[in-house]
C-alpha positions, 0 to 999 in steps of 0.5 A: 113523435109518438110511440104506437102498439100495433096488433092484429087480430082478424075473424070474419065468423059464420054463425051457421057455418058447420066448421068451427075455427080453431087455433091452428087456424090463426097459426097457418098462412094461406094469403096472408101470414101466419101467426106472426109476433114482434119486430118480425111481424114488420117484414111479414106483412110489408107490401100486402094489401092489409090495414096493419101494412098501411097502418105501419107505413103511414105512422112512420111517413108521419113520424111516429115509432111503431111497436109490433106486438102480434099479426094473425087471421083466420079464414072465415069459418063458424065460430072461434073456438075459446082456446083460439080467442083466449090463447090469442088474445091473452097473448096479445095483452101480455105483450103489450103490458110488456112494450114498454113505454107507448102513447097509443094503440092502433088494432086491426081487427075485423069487426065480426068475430064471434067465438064459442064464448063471447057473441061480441069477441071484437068487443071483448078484445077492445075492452080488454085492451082498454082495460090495460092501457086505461081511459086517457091512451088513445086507442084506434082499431081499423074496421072491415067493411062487413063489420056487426060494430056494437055499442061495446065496440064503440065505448072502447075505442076513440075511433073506428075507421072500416074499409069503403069497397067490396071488394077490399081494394082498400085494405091499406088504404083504411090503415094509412087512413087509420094512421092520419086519424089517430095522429089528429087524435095524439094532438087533439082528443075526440070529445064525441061518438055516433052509434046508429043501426040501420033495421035491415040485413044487407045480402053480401052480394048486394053490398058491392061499391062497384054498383048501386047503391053502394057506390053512392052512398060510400062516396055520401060516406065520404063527403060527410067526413069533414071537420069537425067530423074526424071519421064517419063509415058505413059499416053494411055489416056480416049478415051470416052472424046470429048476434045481437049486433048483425047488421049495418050501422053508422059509426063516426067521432069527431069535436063537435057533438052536433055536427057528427050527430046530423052527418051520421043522421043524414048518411043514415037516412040515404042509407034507408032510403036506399033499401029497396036497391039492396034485393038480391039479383040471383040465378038458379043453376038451371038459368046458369047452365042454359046461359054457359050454353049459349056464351059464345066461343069469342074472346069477348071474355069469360062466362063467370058464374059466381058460386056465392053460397060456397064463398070460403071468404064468407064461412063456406068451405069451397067443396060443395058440388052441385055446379061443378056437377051440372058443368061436368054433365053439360061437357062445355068445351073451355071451362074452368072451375075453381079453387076446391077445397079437397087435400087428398085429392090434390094429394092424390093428384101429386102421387100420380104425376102430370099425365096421368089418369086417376079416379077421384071423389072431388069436393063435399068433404066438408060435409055440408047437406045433400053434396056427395062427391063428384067421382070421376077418372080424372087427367092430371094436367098440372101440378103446383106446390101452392106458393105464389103471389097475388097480383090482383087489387085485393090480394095484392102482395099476398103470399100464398101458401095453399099447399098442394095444388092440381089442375085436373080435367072430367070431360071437358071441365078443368077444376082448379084444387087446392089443398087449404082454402083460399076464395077465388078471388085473385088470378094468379091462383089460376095462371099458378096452375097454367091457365090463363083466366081471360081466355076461358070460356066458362069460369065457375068461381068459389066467391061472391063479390071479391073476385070482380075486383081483379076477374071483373076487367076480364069477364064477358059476362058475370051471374051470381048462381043460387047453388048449395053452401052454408054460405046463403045469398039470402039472410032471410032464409037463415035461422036466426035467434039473436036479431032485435025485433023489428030488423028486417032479414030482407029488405023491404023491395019497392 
């Protein structure tokens, strides 16, 4: 039986996102806890589909003591601030020089961190960890599935495991499996790494596993780890970050050099000869507006136009406003948009009561370019203080804390708006305020992938709309500066 330090540190970063990520970030809930520290971060993030909860409650089924140390995440934003890194993270060390007697570290992080500071904070934080608890303390960090894995990385821990589907189903699971991997090494030491790229940027809203190519290759992914391959991943990367590292690898250990070196070859090489599957498959708001029109009023399941460019779960901040307009100038009868990010309407919302009629200016508070907000008298239909929780297989078990909710109505158009940020991705964030997602006609949704998971068993129809946000559904529109020469921002198509 071993004793382990378990910590979580987790950041997706958004290197072009306008909103830095502060430390106040880390310290408040919205899904998932708040900044949580030692036995009480046990109980905080007990049932929730987070790696750090199946992490704990395999270690324990194996036999194992755990040693909480400290739990917090932020929502993706652009960059961590260096008070927020350094304040975390040398928080995270001191408690760990202090835990006593332990055998081995386990870390939940994200895998595309990046602070004012520091391109490769994941890399930092691992290397600091090591540094602590020297070369021989078997050290195991569980991976998001949109992490930029650098070689720093990669020298620091024994293993890598990251999660297999987009959407994150599999959160818990990649823990428990972080758990096992880790209880293999306690008995029997890694003696060998893989670290490989891949030359070109994955658009996120082709990384889903519930289609090709995906689905294939992280079964491919799968099947290759097999002793003596200990782990293998594909990792598609967060392609919204201007580092060195952005971009897909394949990561692996095992005992046996040659046998993970041709595993990791030969996942690489399916992974390339996949490129092509990767374009993107987009609609102008134009193309979404005209097919809301004709989605007919039967209950085969809502229209869902997915406002991916505005995904506050990939650094956009949930407010801009360009579809929500169009929606409310084309007045379709059952539709339904949401979450907005906008407090002091919802404030506003609060202070005039259910039944009310009150003029707002919704959403673009964030200040990305070109929005205005959308002013309209608006019916207050109902209020909500935010607390609820996630039923759906992504957030599950989550318990928000969004702060002030309203449902209002312009025309025939219902926003969904909440007072922090939160993709929509689950639907009890809508049942939260009355409605009832399966029987909406049109449902605009602040998201790119997340919300199939939960929303896609319900959908008649599902178009991911190119509309305004910092967020872009194409990395080769970005402005990049950090990429090695030689990596494609787009794939190549054919």
């Amino acid at each position: 039986m071993a004793r382990i330090a378990i910590a979580g540190f987790q950041h997706e970063t958004n290197t072009f996102a306008p909103l830095a990520t502060g430390l106040a970030r880390f310290i408040e809930p919205d899904a998932w806890p708040a900044l949580v520290r030692g036995p009480a971060m046990l109980e905080a993030i007990a049932g929730i589909n987070l790696p750090a909860a199946g992490f704990v409650a395999a270690a324990v089924s194996l036999g194992h003591r755990v040693a909480p140390l400290l739990w917090c995440a932020a929502q993706p934003a652009g960059r961590v601030t260096r008070e927020a890194f350094e304040t975390i993270a040398a928080e995270l060390i001191a408690r760990l020089r202090a835990a006593g007697i332990f055998d081995a570290v386990y870390l939940d992080l994200h895998g595309a961190m990046v602070a004012d500071h520091l391109d490769d904070a994941d890399g930092e934080m691992l290397r600091r960890v090591r540094v602590a608890v020297g070369s021989r303390m078997p050290i195991v960090a569980s991976l998001d599935f949109h992490a930029n894995v650098s070689p720093a990385m990669v020298a620091a821990a024994d293993a890598l495991p990251c999660y297999r589907s987009y959407p994150h189903v599999d959160m818990a699971e990649t823990g428990a499996r972080a758990a096992a991997i880790l209880d293999q090494i306690l008995r029997r030491p890694v003696t060998a790494r893989v670290h490989r790229t891949l030359p070109f940027l994955m658009p996120l809203t082709s990384q889903c596993t519930l289609i090709e190519p995906l689905a294939s290759l992280m079964r491919e992914a799968a099947t290759l780890e097999a002793d003596p391959v200990l782990s293998l991943c594909l990792a598609p990367g967060f392609p919204l970050a201007d580092v060195v590292d952005c971009g897909p690898t394949v990561i692996g250990c095992g005992w046996d050099a040659a046998a993970l070196d041709r595993a990791a070859g030969e996942l690489h090489a399916a992974v390339l000869a996949r490129e092509g599957d990767f374009a993107l498959d987009l609609v102008s708001i134009e193309v979404a507006i005209a097919e809301a029109r004709r989605h007919p009023d039967s209950n085969g399941g809502p229209l869902i136009l997915a406002d991916t460019q505005d995904n506050p779960g990939a650094g956009g901040n949930a407010d801009t406003t360009a579809l929500l307009k169009a929606l409310v100038a084309a007045d379709l009868p059952g539709t339904v948009a949401g979450v907005i990010w906008d407090p002091d309407s919802a404030a506003r919302a609060h202070a005039a009561g259910e039944g009310a009629t009150v003029e707002l200016a919704i959403g673009a508070h964030s200040g990305y370019p070109g929005e205005t907000p959308l002013v309209a008298q608006a019916r207050v239909l109902r209020l909500g203080d935010g607390r609820f929780t996630g039923t759906g297989p992504f957030y599950r078990g989550g318990r928000f804390d969004l702060g002030p909710m309203a449902r209002i109505a312009v025309g025939s158009v219902e926003i969904a708006m909440a007072s922090r940020k939160q993709q929509a991705a689950d639907q009890a964030m809508f049942r939260h305020l009355g409605v009832e997602p399966a029987r909406v006609r049109i449902l605009q949704l602040k998201s790119s992938v997340h919300f199939r998971a939960d929303f896609g068993p319900v959908a008649g129809r599902v178009l991911v709309v190119e509309a305004p946000g910092p967020n872009p559904a194409d990395p080769g529109r970005l402005p990049f500066t950090k990429l090695p020469a030689g990596r494609r921002r787009r794939p190549t198509v054919g």
